[in-house]
Each structure stands twice: as structure tokens, then as C-alpha cells.
C-alpha positions as CSV (number, residue, x, y, z in Angstrom):
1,X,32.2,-0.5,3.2
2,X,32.4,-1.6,-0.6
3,X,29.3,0.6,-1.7
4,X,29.4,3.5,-4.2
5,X,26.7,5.4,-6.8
6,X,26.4,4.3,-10.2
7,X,25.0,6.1,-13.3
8,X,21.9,3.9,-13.6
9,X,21.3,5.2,-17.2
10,X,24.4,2.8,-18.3
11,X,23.2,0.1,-16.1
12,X,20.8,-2.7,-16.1
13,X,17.1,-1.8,-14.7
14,X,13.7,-3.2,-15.0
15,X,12.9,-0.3,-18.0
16,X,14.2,1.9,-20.7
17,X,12.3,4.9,-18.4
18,X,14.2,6.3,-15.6
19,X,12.0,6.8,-12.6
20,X,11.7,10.4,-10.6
21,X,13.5,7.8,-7.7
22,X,16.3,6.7,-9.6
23,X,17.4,10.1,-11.3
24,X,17.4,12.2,-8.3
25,X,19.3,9.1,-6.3
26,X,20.7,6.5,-8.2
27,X,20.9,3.2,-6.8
28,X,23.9,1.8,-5.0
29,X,26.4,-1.1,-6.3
30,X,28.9,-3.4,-4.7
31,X,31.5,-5.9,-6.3
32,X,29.8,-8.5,-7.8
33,X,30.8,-12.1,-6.3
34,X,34.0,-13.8,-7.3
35,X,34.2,-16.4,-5.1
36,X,32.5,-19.2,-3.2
37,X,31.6,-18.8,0.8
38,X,29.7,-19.8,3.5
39,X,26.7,-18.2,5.3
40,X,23.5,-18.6,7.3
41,X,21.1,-17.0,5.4
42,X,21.3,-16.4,1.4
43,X,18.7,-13.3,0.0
44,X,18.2,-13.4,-3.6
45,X,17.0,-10.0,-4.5
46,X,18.2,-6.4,-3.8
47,X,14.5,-4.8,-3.6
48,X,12.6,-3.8,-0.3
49,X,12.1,-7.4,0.3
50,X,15.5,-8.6,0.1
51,X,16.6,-5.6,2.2
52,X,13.5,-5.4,4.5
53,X,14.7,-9.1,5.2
54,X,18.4,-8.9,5.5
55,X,18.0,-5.5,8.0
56,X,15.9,-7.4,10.6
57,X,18.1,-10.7,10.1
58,X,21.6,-8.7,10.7
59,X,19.9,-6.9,13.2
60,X,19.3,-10.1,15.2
61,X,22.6,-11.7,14.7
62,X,22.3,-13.8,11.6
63,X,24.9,-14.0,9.1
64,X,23.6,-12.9,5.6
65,X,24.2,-12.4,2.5
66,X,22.5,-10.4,-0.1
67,X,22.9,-11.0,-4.3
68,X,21.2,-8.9,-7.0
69,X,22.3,-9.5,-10.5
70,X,21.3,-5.7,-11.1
71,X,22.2,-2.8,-8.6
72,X,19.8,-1.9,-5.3
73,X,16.6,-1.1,-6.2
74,X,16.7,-1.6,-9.9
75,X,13.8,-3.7,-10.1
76,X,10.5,-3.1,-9.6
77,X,11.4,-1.2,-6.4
78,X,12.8,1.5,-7.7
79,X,9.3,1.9,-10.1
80,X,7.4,2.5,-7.4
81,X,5.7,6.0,-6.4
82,X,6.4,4.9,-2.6
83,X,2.7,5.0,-1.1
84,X,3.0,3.5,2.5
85,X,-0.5,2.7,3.2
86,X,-2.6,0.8,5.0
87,X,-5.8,2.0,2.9
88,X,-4.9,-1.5,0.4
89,X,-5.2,-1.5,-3.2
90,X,-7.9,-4.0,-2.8
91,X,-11.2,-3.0,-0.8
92,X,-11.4,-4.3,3.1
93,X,-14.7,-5.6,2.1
94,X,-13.6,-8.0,0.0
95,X,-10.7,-8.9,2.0
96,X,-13.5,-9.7,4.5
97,X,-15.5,-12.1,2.1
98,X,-11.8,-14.0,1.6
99,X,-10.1,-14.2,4.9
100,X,-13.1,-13.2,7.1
101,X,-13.7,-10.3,9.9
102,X,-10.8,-11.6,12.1
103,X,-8.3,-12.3,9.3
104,X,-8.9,-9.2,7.7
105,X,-7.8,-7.1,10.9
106,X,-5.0,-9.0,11.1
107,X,-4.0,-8.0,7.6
108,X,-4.7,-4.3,8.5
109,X,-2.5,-4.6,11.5
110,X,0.4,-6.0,9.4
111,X,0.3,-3.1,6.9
112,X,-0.2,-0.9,9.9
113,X,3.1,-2.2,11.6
114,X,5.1,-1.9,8.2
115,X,4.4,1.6,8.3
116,X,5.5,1.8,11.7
117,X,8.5,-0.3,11.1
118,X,9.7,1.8,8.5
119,X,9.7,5.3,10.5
120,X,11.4,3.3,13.3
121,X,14.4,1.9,10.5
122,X,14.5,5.2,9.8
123,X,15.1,7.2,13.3
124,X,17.1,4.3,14.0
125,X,19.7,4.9,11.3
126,X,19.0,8.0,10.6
127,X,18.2,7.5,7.5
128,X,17.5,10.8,5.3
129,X,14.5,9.8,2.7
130,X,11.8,12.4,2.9
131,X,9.8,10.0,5.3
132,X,6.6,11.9,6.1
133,X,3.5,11.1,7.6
134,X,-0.1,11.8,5.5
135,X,-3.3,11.8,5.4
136,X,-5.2,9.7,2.4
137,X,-8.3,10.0,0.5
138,X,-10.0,7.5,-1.5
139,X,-13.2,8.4,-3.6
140,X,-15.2,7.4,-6.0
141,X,-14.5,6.5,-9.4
142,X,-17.2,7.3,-11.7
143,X,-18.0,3.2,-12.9
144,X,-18.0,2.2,-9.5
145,X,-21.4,1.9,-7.5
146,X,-22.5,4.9,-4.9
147,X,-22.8,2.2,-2.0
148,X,-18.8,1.6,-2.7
149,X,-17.7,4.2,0.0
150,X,-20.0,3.4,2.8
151,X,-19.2,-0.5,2.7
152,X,-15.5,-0.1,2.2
153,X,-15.6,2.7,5.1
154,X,-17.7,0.2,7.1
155,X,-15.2,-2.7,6.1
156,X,-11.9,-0.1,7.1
157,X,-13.2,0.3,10.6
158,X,-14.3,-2.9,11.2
159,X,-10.5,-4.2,10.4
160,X,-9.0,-1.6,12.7
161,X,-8.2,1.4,11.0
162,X,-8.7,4.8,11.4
163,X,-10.7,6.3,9.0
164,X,-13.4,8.6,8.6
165,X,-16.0,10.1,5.9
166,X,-15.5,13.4,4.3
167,X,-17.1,15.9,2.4
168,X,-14.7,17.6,1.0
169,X,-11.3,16.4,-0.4
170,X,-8.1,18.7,-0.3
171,X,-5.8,19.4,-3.2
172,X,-8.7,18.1,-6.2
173,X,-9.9,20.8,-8.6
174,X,-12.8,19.1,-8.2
175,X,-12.6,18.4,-4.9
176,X,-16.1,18.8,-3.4
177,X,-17.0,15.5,-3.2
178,X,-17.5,12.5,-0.4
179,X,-14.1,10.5,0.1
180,X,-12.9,8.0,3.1
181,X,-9.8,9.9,4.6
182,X,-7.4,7.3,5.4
183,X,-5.7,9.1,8.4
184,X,-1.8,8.3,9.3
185,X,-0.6,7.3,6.0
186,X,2.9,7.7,4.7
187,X,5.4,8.5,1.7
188,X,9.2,8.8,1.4
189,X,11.8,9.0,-1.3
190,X,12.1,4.8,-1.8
191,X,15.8,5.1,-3.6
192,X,17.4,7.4,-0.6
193,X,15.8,4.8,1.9
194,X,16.8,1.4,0.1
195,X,20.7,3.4,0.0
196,X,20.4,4.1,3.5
197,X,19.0,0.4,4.3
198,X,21.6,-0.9,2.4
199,X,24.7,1.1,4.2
200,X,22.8,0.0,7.3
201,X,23.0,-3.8,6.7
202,X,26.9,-3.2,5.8
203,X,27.5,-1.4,9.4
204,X,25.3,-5.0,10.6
205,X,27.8,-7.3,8.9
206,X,25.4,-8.3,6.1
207,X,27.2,-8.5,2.9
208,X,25.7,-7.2,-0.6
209,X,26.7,-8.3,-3.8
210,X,25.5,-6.2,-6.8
211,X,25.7,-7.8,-10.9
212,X,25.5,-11.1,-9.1
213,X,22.8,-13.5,-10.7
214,X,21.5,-16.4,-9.1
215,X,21.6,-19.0,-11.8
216,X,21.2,-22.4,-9.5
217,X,19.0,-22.5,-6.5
218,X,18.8,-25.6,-4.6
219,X,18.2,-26.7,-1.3
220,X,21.5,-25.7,0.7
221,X,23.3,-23.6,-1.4
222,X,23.0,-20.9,-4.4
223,X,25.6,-21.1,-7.7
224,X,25.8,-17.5,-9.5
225,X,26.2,-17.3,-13.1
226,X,29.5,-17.2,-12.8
227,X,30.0,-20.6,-11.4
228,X,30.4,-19.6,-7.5
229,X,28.9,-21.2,-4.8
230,X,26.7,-19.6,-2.4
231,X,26.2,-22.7,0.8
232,X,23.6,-21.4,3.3
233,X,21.6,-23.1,6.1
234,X,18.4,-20.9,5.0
235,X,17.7,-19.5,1.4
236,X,15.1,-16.3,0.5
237,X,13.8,-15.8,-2.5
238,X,13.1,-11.9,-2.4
239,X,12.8,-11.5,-6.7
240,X,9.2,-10.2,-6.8
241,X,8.2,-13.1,-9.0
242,X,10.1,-15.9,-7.7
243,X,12.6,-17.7,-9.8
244,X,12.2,-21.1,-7.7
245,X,8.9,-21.7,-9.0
246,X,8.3,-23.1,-12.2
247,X,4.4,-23.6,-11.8
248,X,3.2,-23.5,-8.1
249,X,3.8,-19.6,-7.5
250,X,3.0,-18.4,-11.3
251,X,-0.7,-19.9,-11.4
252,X,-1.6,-18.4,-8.4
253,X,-0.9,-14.8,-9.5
254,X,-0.9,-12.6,-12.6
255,X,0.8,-10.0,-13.9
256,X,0.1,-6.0,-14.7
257,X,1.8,-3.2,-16.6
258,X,1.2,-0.1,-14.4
259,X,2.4,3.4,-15.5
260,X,3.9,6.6,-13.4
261,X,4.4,10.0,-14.4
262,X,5.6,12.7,-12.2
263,X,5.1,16.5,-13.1
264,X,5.4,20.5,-11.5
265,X,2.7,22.0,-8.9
266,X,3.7,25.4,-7.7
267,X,5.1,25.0,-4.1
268,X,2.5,25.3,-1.5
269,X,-0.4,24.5,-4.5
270,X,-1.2,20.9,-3.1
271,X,-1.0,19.5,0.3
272,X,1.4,16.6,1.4
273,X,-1.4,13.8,0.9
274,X,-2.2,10.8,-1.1
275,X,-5.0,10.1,-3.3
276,X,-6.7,7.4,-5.4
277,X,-9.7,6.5,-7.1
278,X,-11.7,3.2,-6.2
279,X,-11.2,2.1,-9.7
280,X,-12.4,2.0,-13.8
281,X,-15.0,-1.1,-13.6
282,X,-15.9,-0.2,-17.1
283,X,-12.3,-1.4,-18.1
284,X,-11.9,-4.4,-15.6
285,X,-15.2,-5.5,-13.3
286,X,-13.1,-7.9,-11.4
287,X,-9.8,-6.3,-10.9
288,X,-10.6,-2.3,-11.6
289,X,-7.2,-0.5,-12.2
290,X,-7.0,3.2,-10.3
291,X,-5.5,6.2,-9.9
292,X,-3.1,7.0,-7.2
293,X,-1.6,10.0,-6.8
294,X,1.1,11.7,-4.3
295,X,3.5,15.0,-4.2
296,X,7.2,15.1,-3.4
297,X,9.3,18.1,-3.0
298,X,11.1,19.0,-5.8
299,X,12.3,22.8,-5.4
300,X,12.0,26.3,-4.1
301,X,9.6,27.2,-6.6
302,X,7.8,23.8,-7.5
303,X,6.8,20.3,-5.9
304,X,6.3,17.4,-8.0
305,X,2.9,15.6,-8.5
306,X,3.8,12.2,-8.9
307,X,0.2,10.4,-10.6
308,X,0.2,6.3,-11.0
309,X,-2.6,4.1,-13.2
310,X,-3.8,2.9,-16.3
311,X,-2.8,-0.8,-15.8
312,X,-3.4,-3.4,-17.8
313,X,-2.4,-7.6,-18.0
314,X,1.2,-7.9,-19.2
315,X,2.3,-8.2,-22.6
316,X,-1.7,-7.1,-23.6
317,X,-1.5,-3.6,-23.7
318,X,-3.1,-2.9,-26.9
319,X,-6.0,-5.9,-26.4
320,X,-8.0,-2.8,-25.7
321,X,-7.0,-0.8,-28.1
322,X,-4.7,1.6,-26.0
323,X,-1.0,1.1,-26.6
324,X,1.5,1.2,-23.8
325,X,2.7,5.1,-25.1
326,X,-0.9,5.9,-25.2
327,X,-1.5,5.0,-21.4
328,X,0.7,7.6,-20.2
329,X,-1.5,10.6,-22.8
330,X,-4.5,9.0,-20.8
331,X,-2.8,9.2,-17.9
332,X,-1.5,12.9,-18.5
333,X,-5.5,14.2,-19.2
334,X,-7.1,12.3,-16.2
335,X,-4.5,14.5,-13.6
336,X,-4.6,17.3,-15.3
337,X,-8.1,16.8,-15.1
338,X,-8.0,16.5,-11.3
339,X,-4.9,18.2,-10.4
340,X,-3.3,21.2,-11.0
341,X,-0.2,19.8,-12.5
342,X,1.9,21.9,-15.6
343,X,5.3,20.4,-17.4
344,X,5.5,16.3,-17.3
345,X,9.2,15.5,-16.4
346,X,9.4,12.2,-16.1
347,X,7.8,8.9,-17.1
348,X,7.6,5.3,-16.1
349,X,6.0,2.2,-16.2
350,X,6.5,-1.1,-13.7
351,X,5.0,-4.5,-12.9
352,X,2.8,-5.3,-10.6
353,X,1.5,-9.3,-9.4
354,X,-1.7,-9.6,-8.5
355,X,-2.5,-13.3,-6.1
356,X,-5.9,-14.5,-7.1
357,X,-6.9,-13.5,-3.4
358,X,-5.4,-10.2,-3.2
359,X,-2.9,-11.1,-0.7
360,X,1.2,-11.1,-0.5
361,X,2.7,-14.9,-0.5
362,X,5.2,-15.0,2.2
363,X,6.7,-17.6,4.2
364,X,8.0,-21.5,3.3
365,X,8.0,-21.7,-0.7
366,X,5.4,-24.1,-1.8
367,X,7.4,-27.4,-2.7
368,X,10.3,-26.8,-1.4
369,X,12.9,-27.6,1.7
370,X,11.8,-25.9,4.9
371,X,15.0,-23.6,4.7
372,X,13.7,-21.6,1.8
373,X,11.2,-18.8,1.9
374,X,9.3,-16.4,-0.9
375,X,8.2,-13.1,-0.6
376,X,6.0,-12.3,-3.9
377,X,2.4,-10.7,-4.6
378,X,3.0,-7.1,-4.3
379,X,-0.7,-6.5,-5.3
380,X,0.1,-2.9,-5.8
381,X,1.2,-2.1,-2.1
382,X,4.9,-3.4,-2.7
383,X,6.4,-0.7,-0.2
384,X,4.6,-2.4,3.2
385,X,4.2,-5.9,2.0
386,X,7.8,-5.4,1.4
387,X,8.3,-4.8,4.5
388,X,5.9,-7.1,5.8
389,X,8.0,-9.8,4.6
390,X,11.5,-8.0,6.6
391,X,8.8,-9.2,9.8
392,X,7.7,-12.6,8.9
393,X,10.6,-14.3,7.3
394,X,12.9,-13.1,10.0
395,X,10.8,-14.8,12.4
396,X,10.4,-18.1,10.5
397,X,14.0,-18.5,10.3
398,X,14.7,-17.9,14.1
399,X,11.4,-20.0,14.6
400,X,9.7,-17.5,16.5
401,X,5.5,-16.9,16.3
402,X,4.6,-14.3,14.0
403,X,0.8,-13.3,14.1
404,X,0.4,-13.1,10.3
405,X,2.4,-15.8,8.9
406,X,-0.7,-18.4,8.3
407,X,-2.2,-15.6,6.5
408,X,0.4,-15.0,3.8
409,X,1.4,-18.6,3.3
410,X,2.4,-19.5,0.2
411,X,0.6,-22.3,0.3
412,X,-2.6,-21.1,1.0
413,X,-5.1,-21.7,-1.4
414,X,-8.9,-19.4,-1.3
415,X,-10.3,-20.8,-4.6
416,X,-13.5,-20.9,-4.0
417,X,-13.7,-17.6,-2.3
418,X,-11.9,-15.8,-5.1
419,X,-11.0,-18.0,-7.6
420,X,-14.1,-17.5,-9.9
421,X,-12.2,-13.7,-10.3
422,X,-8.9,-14.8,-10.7
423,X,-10.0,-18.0,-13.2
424,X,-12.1,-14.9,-15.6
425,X,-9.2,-12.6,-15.5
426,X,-6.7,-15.8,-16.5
427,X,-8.9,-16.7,-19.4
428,X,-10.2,-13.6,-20.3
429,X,-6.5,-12.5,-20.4
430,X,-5.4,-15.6,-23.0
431,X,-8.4,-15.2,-25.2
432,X,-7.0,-11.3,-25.4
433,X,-4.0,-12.8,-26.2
434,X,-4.6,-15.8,-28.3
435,X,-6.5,-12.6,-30.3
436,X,-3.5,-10.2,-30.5
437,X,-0.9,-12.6,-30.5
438,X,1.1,-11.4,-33.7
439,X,0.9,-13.7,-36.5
440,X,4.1,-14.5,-37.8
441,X,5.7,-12.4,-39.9
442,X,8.3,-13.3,-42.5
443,X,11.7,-11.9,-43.0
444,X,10.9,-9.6,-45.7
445,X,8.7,-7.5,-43.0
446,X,12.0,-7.0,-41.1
447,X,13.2,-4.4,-43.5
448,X,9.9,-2.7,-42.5
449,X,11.0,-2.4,-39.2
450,X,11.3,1.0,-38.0
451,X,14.0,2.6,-34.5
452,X,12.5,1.2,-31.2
453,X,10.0,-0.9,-32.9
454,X,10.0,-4.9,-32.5
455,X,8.2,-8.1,-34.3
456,X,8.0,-12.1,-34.5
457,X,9.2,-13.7,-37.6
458,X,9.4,-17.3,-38.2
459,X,11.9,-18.8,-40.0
460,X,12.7,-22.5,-40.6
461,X,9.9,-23.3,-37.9
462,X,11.2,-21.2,-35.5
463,X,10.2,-18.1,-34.0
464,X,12.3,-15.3,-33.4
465,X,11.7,-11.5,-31.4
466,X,13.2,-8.8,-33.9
467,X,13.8,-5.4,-32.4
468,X,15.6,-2.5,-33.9
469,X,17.6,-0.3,-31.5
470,X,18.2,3.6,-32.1
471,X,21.1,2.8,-34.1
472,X,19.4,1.0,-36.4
473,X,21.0,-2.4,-35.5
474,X,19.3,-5.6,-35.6
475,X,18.7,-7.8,-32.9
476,X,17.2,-11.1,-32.3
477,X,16.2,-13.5,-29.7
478,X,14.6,-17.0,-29.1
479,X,10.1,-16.0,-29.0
480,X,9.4,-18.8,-26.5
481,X,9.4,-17.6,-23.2
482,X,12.1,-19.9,-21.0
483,X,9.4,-20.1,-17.9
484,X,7.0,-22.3,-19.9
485,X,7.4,-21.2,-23.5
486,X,4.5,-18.6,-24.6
487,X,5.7,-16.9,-27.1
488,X,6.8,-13.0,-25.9
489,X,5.2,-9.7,-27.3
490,X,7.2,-6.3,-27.9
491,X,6.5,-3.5,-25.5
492,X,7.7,-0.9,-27.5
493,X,7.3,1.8,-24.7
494,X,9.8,-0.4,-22.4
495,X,12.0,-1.7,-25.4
496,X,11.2,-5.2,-23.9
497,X,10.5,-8.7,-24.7
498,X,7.0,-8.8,-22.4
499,X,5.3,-12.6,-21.6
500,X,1.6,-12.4,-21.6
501,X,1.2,-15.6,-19.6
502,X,2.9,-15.2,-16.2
503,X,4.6,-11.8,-16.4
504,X,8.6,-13.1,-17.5
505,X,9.9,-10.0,-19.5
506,X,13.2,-9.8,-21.2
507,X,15.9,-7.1,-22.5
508,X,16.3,-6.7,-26.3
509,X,19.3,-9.1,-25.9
510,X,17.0,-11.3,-24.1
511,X,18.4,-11.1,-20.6
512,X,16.1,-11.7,-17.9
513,X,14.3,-8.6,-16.5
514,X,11.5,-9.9,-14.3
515,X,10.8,-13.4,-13.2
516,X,9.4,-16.1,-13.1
517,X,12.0,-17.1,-16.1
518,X,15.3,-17.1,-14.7
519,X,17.2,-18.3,-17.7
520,X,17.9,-15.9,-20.4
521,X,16.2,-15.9,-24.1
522,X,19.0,-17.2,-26.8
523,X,20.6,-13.9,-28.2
524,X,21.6,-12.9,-32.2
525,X,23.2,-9.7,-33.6
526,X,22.4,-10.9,-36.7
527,X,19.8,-13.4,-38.2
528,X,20.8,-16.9,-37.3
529,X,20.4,-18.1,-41.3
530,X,22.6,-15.0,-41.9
531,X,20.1,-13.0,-43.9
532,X,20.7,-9.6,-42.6
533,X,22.2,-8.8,-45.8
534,X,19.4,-10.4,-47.8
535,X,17.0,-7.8,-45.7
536,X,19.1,-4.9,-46.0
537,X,18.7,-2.0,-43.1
């Protein structure tokens, strides 16, 4: 086995923030490619998609092999706070007005079965990750409407699941109030399970190539950056937002900033449980971000309260006025609030995509060859749809019936049952961002520019992201997005290059952190008319 630990902190990730995850078990790398071979199947992506998929595949035979131009789990994956749930970010009742009664159960049954599959992956190979089994309670936000509980608790047991109404909600300072107790939920430690998957699929046969960068995809075959061929009868696309699709995939979702921070709780303080909120309509009427909230064990005198929230569209963080540092002060008072949490150790922040009809796509990719598959849409539950898609691609390829695969087609298309939401998010989102675009700046501003901070200049006719780092270096890259050329904002929180249009976000050097771009942004260490001196430090 070619696998070993890696200090993640020198390493490409999704973030300048290191998770709780990735701290306390960094990922795993492999060699990176250096030649051409031969397989079945072809995953692009090292997340809980990519591995989800490969497990089942090897498990069944197929040969398969795994690329991920980072290491395992440094994407969005290891960003996660690793709620396994079948109580969905989006309410069953509206999940009902999309898909109808019968659908609806089918898509509780899938995230039911993910659960499942997971504890059984992790008897299986004994995998050591923390897996426990919970109970879950969802109450009321205070901008949501009173009838929200009964009709999602209606919905919930219409659909299948096991639920039930309570008075009382354990662990909340506050905690006298009615919330639907999701019964039979789950939480593990995602970076100690995607290791263990990952030395699973080894044992299998699968082979996994870490720092390797799918730069061509085509029908039969993958070429890495580094010029070597990857031919395979069947090719997955497991990136969170798919690199294959230029337009198709990207207009059908949208993307959201979501934050994490994890801090102490005396041991024995809080029960193992998970809780959210049903969401802040006074900050989104259409797509409300929540709260969700979880412990972990941490030592012999404290756990860790790990509290998740405060989204917003990509790239528009301060449309409302609240910068991306801000979110995690507002996110610090609302737990403390509800919780009773002491010392923040650890911040995050990660990306979620949202489809327009709440829904993971999942199956053939829209436009393409039969032979290759998507798994995208996370829509905040990225841990079972994850795993959803390690059930329904597997049986695609081996053309076998799987009960939820017309559901999460790729190709499906709801509009008139939920487009009107996702069309006023869209252009609600591009006014926002027509209105905080930055205007361009010149390059006198540039000797303005403070550690960690980043602007747009244009120069010549051409605009260009300027960030400086800690050392006070200078570094520039092309402002047009390679997707479909918006013009990138700074997150200063994530020392990124962030796209406000379809979610593409960048390094300072402008390599690609988080799709749908899959080409880099064109890189400077200095201004490309020279005028760093001009500019001074």
C-alpha cells in the first residue's frame, strides 16, 4: 500500500482554515500519476463521492482508479461537520410539492440507506471514526412561521421517517421549547473514515492517485496535467461541482459560503445529539440559511461543540453588509447564546451547491457519452448524498435497477415546481453583485493594499486580482473567471479568488480550488507592465 499522512497545513485544501477534521487526522496522499494505463472505471475526485463510488465498485469487481489533484478529503469534504441525517436541509414538505408524496419517500429512504450503508462500511472494515448513532432535533427559528413544525412533522412521517414531536429539547439553555426529534440520526469523525475508506479500496485493488489533476476529460479516456493518459470504459465525475460541464450542470445550481466553528463543553455538559434551526427567513425567504449544530469528543475534561451557519451566495458576502470574518462573530453569539460553549478553537468556512429543486444530481451527465456519470448538489447534506451516489453510480455502471436513479437524474428538470425560487435567488444574487462588484481600481490603490487583503485593478483594459500575502509580496492573477468569465471577488477570510456567478474559486496564484472552472487563472509575481517598483510595497 502506497498511502501515508501528510501535514495538510503545507498542502493544497479548499481554505486557508484548517478544519477540527483535518487537524486531528490529516488526510491521506499517494504518488501522484506518472504514467499512462488502462482501466474500467476512472473517478475524478477524492471526496465521499469519489470514495463512496470506488468502495462499492472494487467491492464488486471492477477495476478503478481514483485521481485527486489535492490529497483525500481536501475539498469540500473535509469542511464538513459530518451530520448523517435523514432530517434534509430542505423541509419534506416542500420536497412533497416538487417530487410528490411517492417521490419524496423514496428520497427519505435513500438518505435512510446512506446512513445505514455507512455503519455497515464501517463494521465491515473496521473502520475506527467515532461512528455513533443520534437523536436530532429541529426547532423553530424565530422568522419562520408557528405552523412550520407541524407541516414539516406531518411531511417527515408521511415520507417514512421516524419522528416525533417534543416539548422539550435536550442540551439548549433554552431548551423548553417544541422541536421534531429526528430519531436514529448519525455523526462520525469524516477524515478518520475517508482514511479508512481509502486503505479499504487499496486492500480492493482500487488504485488512488493523490496531486493528480484531471486536465482533459473526454469520452473514453482522462489526460492529467501532466500529459498522462487515463483510458477507461466508464468515467465519474465525483468534484462536487463538476468540471465536465461548462453550462448544463452550473445553471441548475448555485453556490453558498457556509461557516463552522468548533469550541469546549465540559465533558458530560451536552448529550451526543444534533441540532438545527428551521432557518433565518428574514435574511433569505426562499432559501433560509440555519444553524446546525453537533458535539465530538475531544478529551478527558472537555467535548467539542462543533456549530455550522450563517451562509450566504458565493463571492457576496458583504451584499448584506456582514463580511465573511464577521459571519463567524455572529456565529460565535448565536451558540453561545444556545449552548453552553467556552474557548473557540477552530474555524472554518466551506461551499455548499444548492440544485434549484433541492435535490443531489446523480447519474449519466447531461450531454455527454453514456459511460460518464456526475455526482454534484450536495444541498447541505454532502455526507449521505455522498454516499447516495457510492449506491447509484455503482449500479448504473453494472446496469443494474436502482430505485432512486430517475429521481436524481441529472437531467431532470422541475422548473415550474421550483424554478420561480431558484430564478429569484439567481437574479436577486447578480443584482447583489452587479451592486458590490468592485469598481476598478487603479494601480496607485495597490500601494494601499494592506497583509491578507485583495483588490481588482485595471490596467491597459485588463483586469487583474491583486492580493498581498503575509509577507507582504505581491501577487496577481487574470479577474475573469475561466468557467464563463465573471469577474472574481476577494474572500479575505479564505485568501481566495471567489466567483459570484457559479461558485468557481481560486488560490492567490490562481489555481483552481472548487469547480466548475477547471483551468487555472493566469498567474504574476509581479505586475505584468512591471510596475511593482513604480508602486513601491
Amino acid at each position: 500500500m502506497n498511502t501515508k499522512k501528510i501535514d495538510i497545513k503545507e498542502d493544497k485544501t479548499a481554505g486557508a482554515h484548517i478544519s477540527y477534521w483535518t487537524d486531528t487526522e490529516p488526510g491521506l496522499k499517494t504518488i501522484s500519476l506518472s504514467y499512462g494505463l488502462k482501466t474500467e472505471v476512472v473517478i475524478i475526485g477524492g471526496g465521499i463521492s469519489g470514495l463512496s463510488i470506488a468502495y462499492t465498485l472494487c467491492k464488486r469487481g471492477k477495476k478503478v482508479v481514483l485521481i485527486e489533484d489535492g490529497y483525500i478529503g481536501s475539498g469540500e469534504t473535509g469542511r464538513t461537520t459530518a451530520h448523517l441525517v435523514n432530517a434534509l436541509d430542505d423541509r419534506y414538505y416542500t420536497l412533497q410539492k416538487v417530487f410528490g408524496e411517492k417521490n419524496t419517500k423514496l428520497i427519505a429512504q435513500s438518505h435512510t440507506e446512506a446512513i445505514r450503508y455507512i455503519e455497515q462500511i464501517v463494521n465491515d472494515e473496521k473502520i475506527d471514526c467515532d461512528f455513533k448513532r443520534v437523536d436530532g432535533y429541529l426547532f423553530l427559528h424565530p422568522s419562520d412561521k408557528p405552523d412550520s413544525l407541524e407541516k414539516e412533522l406531518k411531511a417527515a412521517k408521511e415520507a417514512g421517517i421516524d419522528v416525533e414531536l417534543v416539548n422539550n429539547i435536550p442540551g439548549m439553555l433554552d431548551g423548553k421549547r417544541k422541536a421534531i426529534k429526528f430519531k436514529d440520526q448519525a455523526q462520525f469523525h469524516i477524515m478518520k473514515y475517508m482514511n479508512g475508506l481509502c486503505e479499504a479500496i487499496q486492500d480492493l485493488g482500487g488504485e488512488i492517485y493523490t496531486h493528480t489533476h484531471a486536465e482533459t476529460i473526454e469520452k473514453d479516456h482522462v489526460i492529467t496535467s501532466e500529459g498522462h493518459r487515463i483510458d477507461a470504459e466508464h468515467i465519474v465525475v465525483a468534484t462536487n461541482a463538476p468540471v465536465n460541464s461548462m453550462f448544463q450542470l452550473p445553471t441548475k445550481q448555485y453556490a453558498y459560503r457556509t461557516y463552522a466553528i468548533a469550541g469546549l463543553v465540559k465533558k458530560g455538559t451536552l448529550p451526543s445529539s444534533l441540532w438545527w434551526d428551521t432557518g433565518d427567513f428574514d435574511a433569505s425567504a426562499e432559501i433560509p440559511p440555519y444553524h446546525y449544530v453537533r458535539t465530538s469528543a475531544y478529551n478527558n475534561e472537555y467535548d467539542l461543540l462543533i456549530s455550522g451557519g450563517e451562509d450566504h451566495p458565493t463571492g457576496l458576502a458583504d451584499a448584506d453588509g456582514v463580511t465573511e470574518e464577521k459571519r463567524y462573530d455572529a456565529l460565535e453569539v448565536w451558540t453561545q447564546q444556545n449552548f453552553p460553549v467556552e474557548k473557540i478553537l477552530y474555524h472554518w468556512s466551506g461551499q455548499v451547491m444548492e440544485p434549484f429543486d433541492h435535490l443531489a444530481y446523480i447519474g449519466h451527465s447531461p450531454g455527454e457519452t453514456k459511460n460518464t456519470y456526475i455526482a454534484s448538489g450536495d444541498s447541505g447534506n454532502g455526507m449521505t448524498h455522498g454516499t447516495i451516489a457510492g449506491l447509484i453510480i455503482p449500479d448504473l455502471i453494472m446496469e443494474k435497477e436502482n430505485p432512486w436513479k430517475e429521481i436524481y437524474d441529472p437531467s431532470r428538470f422541475k422548473f415550474f415546481k421550483s424554478g420561480k425560487t431558484f430564478l429569484k435567488e439567481n437574479i436577486e444574487g447578480y443584482i447583489s453583485y452587479l451592486k458590490t462588484k468592485p469598481k476598478d481600481m487603479g494601480i496607485a490603490q495597490i500601494k494601499e493594499l494592506q497583509k491578507g487583503e485583495g483588490i481588482i485593478v485595471k490596467q491597459e483594459k485588463e483586469k487583474y486580482g491583486v492580493s498581498r500575502d503575509e509577507k507582504g509580496a505581491l501577487h496577481w492573477v487574470s479577474a475573469e473567471c475561466t468557467h464563463m468569465k465573471c469577474i472574481v471577488k476577494w474572500n479575505s477570510d479564505e485568501k481566495s479568488w471567489d466567483c459570484p456567478c457559479h461558485g468557481s474559486r481560486f488560490t492567490y496564484k490562481g489555481e483552481v480550488m472548487n469547480g466548475p472552472a477547471n483551468t487555472p487563472l493566469e498567474y504574476h509575481t509581479t505586475d505584468p507592465k512591471d510596475l511593482e517598483g513604480e508602486i513601491g510595497d
